[in-house]
Each structure stands twice: as structure tokens, then as C-alpha cells.
Short mmCIF file of the C-alpha atoms (twelve columns), coordinates in Angstrom:
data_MODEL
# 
_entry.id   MODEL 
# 
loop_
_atom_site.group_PDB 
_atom_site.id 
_atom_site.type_symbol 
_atom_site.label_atom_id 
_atom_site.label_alt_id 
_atom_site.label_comp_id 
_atom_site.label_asym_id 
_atom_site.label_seq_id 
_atom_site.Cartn_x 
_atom_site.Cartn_y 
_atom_site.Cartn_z 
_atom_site.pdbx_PDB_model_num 
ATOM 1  C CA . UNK A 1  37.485 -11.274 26.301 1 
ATOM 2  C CA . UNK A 2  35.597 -13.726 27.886 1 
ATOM 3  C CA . UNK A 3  38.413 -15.698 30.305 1 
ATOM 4  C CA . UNK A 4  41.628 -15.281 32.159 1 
ATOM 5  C CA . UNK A 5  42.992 -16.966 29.097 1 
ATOM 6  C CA . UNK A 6  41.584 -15.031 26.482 1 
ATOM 7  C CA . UNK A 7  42.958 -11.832 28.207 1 
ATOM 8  C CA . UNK A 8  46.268 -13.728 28.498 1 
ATOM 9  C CA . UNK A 9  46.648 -14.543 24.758 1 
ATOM 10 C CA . UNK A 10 45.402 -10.868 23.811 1 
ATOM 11 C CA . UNK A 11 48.083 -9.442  25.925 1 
ATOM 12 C CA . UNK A 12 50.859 -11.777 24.966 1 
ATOM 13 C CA . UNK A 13 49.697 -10.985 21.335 1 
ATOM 14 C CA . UNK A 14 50.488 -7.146  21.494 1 
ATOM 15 C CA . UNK A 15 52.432 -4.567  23.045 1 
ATOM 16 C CA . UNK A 16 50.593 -2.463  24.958 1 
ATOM 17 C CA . UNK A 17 51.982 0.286   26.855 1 
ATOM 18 C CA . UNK A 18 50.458 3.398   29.495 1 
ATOM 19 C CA . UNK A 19 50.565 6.698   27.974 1 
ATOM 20 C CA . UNK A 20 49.410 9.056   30.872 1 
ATOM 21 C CA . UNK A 21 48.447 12.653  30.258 1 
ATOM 22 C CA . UNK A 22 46.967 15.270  32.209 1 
ATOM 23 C CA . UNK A 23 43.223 15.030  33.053 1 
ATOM 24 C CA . UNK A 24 43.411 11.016  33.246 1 
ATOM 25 C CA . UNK A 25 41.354 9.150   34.947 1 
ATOM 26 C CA . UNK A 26 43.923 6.393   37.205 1 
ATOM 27 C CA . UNK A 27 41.792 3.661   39.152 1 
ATOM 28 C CA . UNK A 28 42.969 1.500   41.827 1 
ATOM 29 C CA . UNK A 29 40.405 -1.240  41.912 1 
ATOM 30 C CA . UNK A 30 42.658 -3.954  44.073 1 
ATOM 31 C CA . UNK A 31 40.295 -4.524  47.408 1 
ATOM 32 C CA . UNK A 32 37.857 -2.033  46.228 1 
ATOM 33 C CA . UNK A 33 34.303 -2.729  45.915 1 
ATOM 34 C CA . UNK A 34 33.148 -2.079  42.062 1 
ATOM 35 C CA . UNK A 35 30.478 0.510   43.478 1 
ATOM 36 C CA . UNK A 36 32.886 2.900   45.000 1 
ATOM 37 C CA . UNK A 37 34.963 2.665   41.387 1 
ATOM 38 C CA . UNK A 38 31.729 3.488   39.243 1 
ATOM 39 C CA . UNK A 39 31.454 6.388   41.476 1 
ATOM 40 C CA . UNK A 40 34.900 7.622   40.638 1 
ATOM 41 C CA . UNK A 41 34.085 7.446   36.808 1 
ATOM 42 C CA . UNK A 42 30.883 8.807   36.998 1 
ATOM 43 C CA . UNK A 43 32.585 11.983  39.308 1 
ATOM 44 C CA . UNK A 44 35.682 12.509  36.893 1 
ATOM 45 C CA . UNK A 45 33.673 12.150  33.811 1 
ATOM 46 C CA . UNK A 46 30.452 14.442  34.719 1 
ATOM 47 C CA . UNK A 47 28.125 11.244  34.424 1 
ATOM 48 C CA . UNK A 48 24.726 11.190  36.350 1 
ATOM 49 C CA . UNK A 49 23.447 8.178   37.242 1 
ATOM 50 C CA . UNK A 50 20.908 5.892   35.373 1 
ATOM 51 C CA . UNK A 51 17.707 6.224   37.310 1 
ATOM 52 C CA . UNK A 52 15.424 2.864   37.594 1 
ATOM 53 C CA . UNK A 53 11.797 2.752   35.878 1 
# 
């Protein structure tokens, strides 16, 4: 998906639908910068962090 109405067709296209379970990962990214969300991932999931050259 490369634009706003790419995503729109996709979604209009098919029915997709939440299906929480235990252990998931929820992200509120509204007014959050993208930083402080990669940190959540790479926390829940274990991740270390790639390391520059």
C-alpha cells in the first residue's frame, strides 16, 4: 500500500476483523512519536536493537 487510497480500496475490498488473544501485542500510536512505539515492539517481542557500523 502505497496511499491513503490504496489502503482505502484494500479495506473496502475485504472483511477484516480483530481477533485478540492472550500475549498480544495492542499499540496506541495516535500522538505518539514512532520511536517510543518501536520500543514497545522491540520490549514485548525480545528484540535488541540494530547497532550502526
Amino acid at each position: 500500500m502505497t496511499s491513503e487510497e490504496s489502503l482505502a480500496k484494500y479495506l473496502d475490498a475485504y472483511q477484516l476483523t480483530p481477533v485478540p488473544r492472550a500475549g498480544c501485542l495492542e499499540l496506541d500510536t495516535e500522538g505518539r512519536p514512532a520511536e517510543a512505539t518501536a520500543r514497545e515492539i522491540i520490549g514485548h517481542f525480545g528484540l535488541s536493537t540494530a547497532q550502526s557500523p
